[in-house]
C-alpha positions as CSV (number, residue, x, y, z in Angstrom):
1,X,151.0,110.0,-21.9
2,X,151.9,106.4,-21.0
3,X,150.2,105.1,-17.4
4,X,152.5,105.8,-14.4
5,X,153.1,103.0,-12.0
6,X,151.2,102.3,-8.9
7,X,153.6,104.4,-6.5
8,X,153.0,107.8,-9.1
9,X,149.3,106.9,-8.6
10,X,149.4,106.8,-5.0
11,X,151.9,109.6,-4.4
12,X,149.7,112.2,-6.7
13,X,146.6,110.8,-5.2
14,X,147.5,111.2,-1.3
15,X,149.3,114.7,-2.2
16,X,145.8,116.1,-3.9
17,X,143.5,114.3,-0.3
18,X,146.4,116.4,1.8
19,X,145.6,119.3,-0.2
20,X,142.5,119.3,-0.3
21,X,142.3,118.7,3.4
22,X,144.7,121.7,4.0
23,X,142.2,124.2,2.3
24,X,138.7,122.5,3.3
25,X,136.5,124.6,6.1
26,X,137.6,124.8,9.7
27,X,134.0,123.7,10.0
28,X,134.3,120.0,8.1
29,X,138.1,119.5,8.8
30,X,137.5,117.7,11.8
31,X,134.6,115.3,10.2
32,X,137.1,114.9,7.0
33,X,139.6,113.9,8.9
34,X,137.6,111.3,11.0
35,X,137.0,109.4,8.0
36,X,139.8,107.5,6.4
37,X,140.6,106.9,2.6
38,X,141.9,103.9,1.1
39,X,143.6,103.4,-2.6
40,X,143.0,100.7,-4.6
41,X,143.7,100.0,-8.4
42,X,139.6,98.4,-9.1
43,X,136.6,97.7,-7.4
44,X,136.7,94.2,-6.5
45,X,133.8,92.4,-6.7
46,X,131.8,91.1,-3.3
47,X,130.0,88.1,-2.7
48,X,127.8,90.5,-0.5
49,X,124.9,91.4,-3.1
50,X,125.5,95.0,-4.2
51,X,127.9,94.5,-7.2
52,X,130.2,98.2,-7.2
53,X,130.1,98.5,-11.1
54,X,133.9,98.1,-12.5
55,X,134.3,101.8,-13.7
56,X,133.6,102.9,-10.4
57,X,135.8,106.2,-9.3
58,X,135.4,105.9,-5.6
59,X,133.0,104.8,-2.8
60,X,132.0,105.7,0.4
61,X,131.4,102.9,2.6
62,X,129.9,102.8,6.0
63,X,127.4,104.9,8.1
64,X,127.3,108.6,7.0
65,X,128.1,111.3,9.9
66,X,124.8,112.0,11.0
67,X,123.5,108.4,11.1
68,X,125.9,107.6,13.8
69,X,128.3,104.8,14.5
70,X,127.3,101.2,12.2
71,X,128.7,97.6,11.7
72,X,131.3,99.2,9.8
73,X,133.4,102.2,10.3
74,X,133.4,104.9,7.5
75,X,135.6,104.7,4.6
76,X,136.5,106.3,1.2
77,X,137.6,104.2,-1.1
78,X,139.5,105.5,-4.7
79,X,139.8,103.7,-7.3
80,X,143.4,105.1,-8.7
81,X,143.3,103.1,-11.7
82,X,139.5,103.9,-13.3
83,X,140.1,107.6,-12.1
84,X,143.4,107.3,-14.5
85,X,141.5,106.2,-17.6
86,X,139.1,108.6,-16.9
87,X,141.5,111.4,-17.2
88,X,142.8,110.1,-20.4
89,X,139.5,112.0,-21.3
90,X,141.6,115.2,-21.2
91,X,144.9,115.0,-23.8
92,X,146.1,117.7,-23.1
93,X,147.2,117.3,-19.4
94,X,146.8,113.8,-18.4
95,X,148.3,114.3,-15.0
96,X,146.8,117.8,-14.2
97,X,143.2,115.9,-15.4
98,X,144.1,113.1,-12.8
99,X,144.6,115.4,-10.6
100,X,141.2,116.9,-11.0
101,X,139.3,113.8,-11.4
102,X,141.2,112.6,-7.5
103,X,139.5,116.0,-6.2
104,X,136.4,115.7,-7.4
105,X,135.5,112.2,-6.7
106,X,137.7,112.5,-3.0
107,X,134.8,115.8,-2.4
108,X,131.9,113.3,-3.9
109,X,132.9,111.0,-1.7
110,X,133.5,112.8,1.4
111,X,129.9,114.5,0.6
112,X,128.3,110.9,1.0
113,X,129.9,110.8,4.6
114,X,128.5,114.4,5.3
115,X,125.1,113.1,4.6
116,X,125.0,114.7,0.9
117,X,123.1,112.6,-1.4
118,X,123.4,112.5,-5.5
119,X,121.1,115.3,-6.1
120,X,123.0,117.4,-3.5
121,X,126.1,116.4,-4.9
122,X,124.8,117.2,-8.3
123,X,124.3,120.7,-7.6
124,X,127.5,121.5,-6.2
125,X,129.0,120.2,-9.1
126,X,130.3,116.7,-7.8
């Protein structure tokens, strides 16, 4: 399957965050919805001396919940295009594996904010 454009990216991207938001636990919706998620194509590089590799899926930026308010507010941050070729991974459903891949790394993501680290994350298959 040949790349969509930018706008298919975005639209199957936002619909799968929506989604997900619609089915996540009364518990979290209120702290997933206090932290906003940005689209972009690729990690673009800072001059601020941590270097976000250039296959990165997504980021979380910011403070996570629990450490309170910082310089910066929260933020997740998906990379539409790396998440795409990742999915090309999976021949058989490009769209349905982009699909995936947006949930996964939206839930990583959001875990970071929660206060989850990689290890945690790891074992909840994320």
């Amino acid at each position: 399957m040949a790349q969509p454009q930018w706008n298919r990216l975005l639209q199957i991207a936002r619909e799968e965050v929506a989604r997900l938001l619609r089915g996540i636990p009364k518990e979290l919706l209120e702290s997933a919805n206090s932290v906003p998620v940005r689209f972009e194509s690729y990690p673009v590089p800072d001059n601020s001396g941590d270097p976000i590799d250039s296959n990165t899926l997504g980021i979380f930026e910011g403070n996570p919940l629990a450490d309170g308010e910082g310089p910066f507010p929260p933020e997740i941050v998906l990379f539409l295009e790396n998440i795409w070729k990742a999915a090309l991974d999976d021949p058989r459903d490009t769209e349905a594996a982009f699909r995936r891949e947006i949930r996964v790394t939206y839930l990583h993501e959001l875990g970071h904010y929660l206060g989850l680290d990689e290890d945690d994350l790891l074992e909840r298959g994320l």
